[in-house]
TORKOL-4160 file (C-alpha; in steps of 0.2 Angstrom, whole numbers, padded with zeros to 4 digits, m for minus):
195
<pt num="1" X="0076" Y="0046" Z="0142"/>
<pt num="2" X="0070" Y="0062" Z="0136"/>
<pt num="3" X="0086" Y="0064" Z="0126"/>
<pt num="4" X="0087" Y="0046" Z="0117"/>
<pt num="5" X="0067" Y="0047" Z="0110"/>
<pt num="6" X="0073" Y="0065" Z="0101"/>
<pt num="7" X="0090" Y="0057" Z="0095"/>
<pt num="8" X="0080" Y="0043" Z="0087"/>
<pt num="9" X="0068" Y="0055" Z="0082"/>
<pt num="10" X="0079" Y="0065" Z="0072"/>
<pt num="11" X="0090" Y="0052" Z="0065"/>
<pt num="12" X="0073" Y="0044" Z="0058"/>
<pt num="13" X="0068" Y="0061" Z="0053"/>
<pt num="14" X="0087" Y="0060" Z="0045"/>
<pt num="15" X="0084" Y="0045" Z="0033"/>
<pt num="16" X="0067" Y="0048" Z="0029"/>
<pt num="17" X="0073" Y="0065" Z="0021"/>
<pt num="18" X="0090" Y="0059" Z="0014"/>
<pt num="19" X="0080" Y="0044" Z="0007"/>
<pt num="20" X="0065" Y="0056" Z="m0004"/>
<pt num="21" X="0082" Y="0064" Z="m0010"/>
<pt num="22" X="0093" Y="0051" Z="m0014"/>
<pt num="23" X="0101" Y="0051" Z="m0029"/>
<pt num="24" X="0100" Y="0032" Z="m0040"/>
<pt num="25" X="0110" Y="0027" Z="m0053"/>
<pt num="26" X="0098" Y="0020" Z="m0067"/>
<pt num="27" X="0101" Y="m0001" Z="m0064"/>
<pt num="28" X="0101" Y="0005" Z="m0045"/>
<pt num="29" X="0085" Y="0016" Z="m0048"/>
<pt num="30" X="0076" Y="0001" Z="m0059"/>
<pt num="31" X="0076" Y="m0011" Z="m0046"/>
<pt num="32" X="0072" Y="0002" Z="m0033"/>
<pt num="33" X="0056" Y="0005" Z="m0041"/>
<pt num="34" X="0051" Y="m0011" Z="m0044"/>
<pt num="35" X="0055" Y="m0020" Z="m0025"/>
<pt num="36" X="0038" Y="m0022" Z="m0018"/>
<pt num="37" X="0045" Y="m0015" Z="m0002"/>
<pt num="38" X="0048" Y="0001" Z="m0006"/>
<pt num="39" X="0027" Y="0005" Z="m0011"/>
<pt num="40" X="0027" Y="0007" Z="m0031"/>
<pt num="41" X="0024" Y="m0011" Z="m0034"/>
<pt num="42" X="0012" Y="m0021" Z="m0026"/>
<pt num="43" X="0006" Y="m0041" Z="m0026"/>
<pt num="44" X="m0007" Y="m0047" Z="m0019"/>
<pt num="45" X="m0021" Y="m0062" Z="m0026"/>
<pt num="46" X="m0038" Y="m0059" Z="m0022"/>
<pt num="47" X="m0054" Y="m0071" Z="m0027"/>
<pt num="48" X="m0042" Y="m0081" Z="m0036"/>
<pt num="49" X="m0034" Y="m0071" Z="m0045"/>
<pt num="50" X="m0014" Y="m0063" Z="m0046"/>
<pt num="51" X="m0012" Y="m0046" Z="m0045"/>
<pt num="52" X="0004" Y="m0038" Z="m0049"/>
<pt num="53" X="0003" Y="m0019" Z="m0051"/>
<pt num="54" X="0020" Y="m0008" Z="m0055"/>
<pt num="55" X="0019" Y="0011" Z="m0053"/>
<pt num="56" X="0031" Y="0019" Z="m0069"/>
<pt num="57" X="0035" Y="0034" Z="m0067"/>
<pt num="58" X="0042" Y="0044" Z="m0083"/>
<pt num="59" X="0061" Y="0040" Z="m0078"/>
<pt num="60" X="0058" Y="0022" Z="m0077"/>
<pt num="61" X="0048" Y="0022" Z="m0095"/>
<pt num="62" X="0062" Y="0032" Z="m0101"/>
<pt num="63" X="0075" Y="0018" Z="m0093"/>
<pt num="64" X="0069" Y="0005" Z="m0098"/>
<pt num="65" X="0065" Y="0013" Z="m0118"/>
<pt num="66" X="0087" Y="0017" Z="m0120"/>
<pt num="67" X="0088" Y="0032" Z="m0109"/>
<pt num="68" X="0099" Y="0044" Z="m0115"/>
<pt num="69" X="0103" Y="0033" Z="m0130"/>
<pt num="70" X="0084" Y="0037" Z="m0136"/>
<pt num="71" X="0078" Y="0054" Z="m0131"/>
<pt num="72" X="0083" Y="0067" Z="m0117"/>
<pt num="73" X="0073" Y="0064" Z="m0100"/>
<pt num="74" X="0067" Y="0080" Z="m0102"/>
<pt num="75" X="0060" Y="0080" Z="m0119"/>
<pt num="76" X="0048" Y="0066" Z="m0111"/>
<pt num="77" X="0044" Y="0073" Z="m0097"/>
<pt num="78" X="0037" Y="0087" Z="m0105"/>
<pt num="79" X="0028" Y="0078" Z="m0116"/>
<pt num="80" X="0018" Y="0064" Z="m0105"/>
<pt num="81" X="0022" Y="0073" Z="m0088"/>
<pt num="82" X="0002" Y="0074" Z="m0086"/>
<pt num="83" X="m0001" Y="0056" Z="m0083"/>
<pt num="84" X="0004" Y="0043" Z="m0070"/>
<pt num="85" X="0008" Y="0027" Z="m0078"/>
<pt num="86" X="0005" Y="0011" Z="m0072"/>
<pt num="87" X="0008" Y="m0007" Z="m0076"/>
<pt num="88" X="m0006" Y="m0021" Z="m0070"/>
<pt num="89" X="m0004" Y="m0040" Z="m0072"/>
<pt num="90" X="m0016" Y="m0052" Z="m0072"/>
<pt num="91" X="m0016" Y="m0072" Z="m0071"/>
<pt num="92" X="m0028" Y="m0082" Z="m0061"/>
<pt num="93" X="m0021" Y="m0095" Z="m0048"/>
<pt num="94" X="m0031" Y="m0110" Z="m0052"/>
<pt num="95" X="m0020" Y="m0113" Z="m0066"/>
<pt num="96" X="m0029" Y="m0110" Z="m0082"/>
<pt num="97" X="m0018" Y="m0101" Z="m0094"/>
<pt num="98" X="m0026" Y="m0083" Z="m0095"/>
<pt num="99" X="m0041" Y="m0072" Z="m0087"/>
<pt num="100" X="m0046" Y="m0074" Z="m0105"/>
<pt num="101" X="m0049" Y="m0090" Z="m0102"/>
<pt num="102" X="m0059" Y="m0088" Z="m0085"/>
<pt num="103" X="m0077" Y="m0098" Z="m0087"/>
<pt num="104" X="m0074" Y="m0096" Z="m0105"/>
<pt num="105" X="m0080" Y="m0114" Z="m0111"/>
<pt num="106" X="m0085" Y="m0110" Z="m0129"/>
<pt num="107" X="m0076" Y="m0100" Z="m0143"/>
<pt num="108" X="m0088" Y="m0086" Z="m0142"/>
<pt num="109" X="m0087" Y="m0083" Z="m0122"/>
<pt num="110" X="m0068" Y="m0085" Z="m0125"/>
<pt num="111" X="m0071" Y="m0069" Z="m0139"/>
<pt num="112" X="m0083" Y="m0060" Z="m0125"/>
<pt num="113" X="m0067" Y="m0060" Z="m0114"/>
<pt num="114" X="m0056" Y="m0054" Z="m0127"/>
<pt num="115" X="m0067" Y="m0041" Z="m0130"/>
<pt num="116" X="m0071" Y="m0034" Z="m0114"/>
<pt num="117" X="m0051" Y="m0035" Z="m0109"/>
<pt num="118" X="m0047" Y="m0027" Z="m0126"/>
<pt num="119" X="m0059" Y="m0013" Z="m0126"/>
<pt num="120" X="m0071" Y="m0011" Z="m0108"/>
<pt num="121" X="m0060" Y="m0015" Z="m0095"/>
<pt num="122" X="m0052" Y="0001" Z="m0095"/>
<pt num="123" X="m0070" Y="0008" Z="m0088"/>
<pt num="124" X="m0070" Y="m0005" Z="m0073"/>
<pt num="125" X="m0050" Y="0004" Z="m0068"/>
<pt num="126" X="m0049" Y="0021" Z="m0057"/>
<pt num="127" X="m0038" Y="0029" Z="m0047"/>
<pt num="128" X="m0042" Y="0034" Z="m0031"/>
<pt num="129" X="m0029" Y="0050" Z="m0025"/>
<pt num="130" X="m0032" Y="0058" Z="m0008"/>
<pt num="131" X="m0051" Y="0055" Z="m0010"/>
<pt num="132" X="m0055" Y="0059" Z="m0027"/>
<pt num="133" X="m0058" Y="0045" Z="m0040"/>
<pt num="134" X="m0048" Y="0048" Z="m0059"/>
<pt num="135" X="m0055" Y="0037" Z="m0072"/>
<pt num="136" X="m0043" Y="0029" Z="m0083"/>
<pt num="137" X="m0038" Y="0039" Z="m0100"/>
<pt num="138" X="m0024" Y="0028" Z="m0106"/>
<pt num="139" X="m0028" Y="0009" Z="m0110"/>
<pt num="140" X="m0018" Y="m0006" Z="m0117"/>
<pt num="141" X="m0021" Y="m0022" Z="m0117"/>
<pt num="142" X="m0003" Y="m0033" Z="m0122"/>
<pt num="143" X="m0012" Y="m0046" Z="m0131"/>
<pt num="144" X="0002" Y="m0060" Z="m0131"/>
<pt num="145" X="0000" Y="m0076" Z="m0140"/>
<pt num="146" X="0016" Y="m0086" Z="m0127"/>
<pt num="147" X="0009" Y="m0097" Z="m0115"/>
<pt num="148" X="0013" Y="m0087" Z="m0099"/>
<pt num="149" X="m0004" Y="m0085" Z="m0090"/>
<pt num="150" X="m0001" Y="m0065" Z="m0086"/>
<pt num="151" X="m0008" Y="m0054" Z="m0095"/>
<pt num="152" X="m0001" Y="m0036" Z="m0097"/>
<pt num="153" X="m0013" Y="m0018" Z="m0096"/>
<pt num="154" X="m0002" Y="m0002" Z="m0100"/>
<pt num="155" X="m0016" Y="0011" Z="m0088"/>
<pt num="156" X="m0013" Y="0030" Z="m0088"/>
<pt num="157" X="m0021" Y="0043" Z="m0076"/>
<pt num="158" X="m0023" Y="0061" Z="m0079"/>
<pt num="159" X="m0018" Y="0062" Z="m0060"/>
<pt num="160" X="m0007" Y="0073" Z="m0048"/>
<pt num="161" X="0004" Y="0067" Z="m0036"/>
<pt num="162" X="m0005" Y="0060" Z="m0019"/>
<pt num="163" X="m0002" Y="0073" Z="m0006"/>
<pt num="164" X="m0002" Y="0059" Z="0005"/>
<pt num="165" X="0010" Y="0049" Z="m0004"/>
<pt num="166" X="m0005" Y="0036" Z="m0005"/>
<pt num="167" X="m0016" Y="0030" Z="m0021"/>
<pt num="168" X="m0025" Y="0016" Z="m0024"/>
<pt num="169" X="m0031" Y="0007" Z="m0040"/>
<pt num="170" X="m0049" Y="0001" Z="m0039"/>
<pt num="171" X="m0055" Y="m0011" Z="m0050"/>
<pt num="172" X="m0075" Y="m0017" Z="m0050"/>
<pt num="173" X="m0075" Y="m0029" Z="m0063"/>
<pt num="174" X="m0087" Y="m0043" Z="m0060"/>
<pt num="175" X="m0077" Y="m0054" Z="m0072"/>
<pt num="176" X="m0063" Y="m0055" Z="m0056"/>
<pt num="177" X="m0073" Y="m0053" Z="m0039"/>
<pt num="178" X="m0090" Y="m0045" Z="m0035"/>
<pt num="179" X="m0081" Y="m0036" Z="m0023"/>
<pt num="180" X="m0070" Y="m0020" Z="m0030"/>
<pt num="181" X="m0053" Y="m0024" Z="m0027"/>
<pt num="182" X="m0041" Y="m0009" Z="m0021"/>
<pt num="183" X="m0021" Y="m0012" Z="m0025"/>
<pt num="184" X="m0010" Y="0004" Z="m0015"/>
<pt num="185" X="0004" Y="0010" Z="m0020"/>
<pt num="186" X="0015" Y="0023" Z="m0011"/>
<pt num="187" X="0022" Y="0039" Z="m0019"/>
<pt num="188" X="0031" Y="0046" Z="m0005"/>
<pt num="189" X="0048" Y="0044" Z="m0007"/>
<pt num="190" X="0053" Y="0043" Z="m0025"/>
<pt num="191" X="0072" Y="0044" Z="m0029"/>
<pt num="192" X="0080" Y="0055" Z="m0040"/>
<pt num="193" X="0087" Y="0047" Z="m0054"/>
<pt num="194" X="0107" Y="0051" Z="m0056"/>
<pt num="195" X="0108" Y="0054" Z="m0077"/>
């Protein structure tokens, strides 16, 4: 009995090693990263609202910007390296077209949304790594003018690396639940992308 619980033990210990180091070719990398399953990508609805968060780390920006086509992987990762870049989608589920649009029933609270989504959101974001709380630094709002109900925030982090593998994005915005709400997404086993 002895025996079997250490030959599981070590062929579990086997694949969680050979998985951090596994070596992804870039279309098998991209939809690595972004399978929920494997912890960089998280959906959830909370108060009425769809959540979709996407972790990016610099080898998937550089992907899905050309790849080597563009500029060399490590030219970019020397230059935005600092950050952790993450992707945040929004819609609500009652089927009005956008947050935008949320108890907006005149023009002007329609323009009040807009603004706070274009320009104090960003404050209401953090990320919360192995108990400390990193405000956001890099903010976009994808302002689209389809039809499609998501809408899009580009958020960077002057963050390092959970120690943990875990981080959590918090967002205390009023406009969505008087509750904060706390989206995880795992770091631990990131592959290495074969270039």
């Amino acid at each position: 009995m002895k025996c079997a619980i250490l030959h599981v033990f070590i062929l579990l210990s086997s694949v969680s090693i050979i998985s951090c180091s596994t070596e992804l070719a870039p279309e098998a990398y991209i939809a690595w990263i972004k399978n929920p399953g494997n912890g960089f990508r998280h959906v959830s609805s909370a108060n009425g609202f769809h959540f979709d968060l996407q972790y990016k780390p610099l080898e998937l920006i550089w992907l899905e910007q050309g790849g080597s086509k563009a500029i060399p992987l490590e030219k970019v990762k020397k230059k935005f390296g600092d950050l952790q870049y993450i992707e945040l989608s929004i819609r609500p589920e009652n089927g009005q077209a956008s947050i935008l649009q949320v108890d907006a029933s005149t023009t002007q609270k329609l323009q009040q949304n807009l603004y706070y989504y274009s320009y104090l959101f960003e404050h209401d974001i953090s990320l919360e790594i192995d108990g400390e709380r990193f405000p956001c630094t890099l903010f976009h709002f994808e302002r689209s003018v389809d039809i499609k109900p998501d809408r899009v925030f580009s958020l960077g982090f002057e963050a390092p690396i959970p120690k943990n593998g875990l981080a959590t994005l918090i967002i205390r915005s009023e406009r969505l639940s008087a509750l904060p709400i706390r989206l995880q997404i795992n770091f631990s086993q990131i592959p290495m992308l074969k270039v």
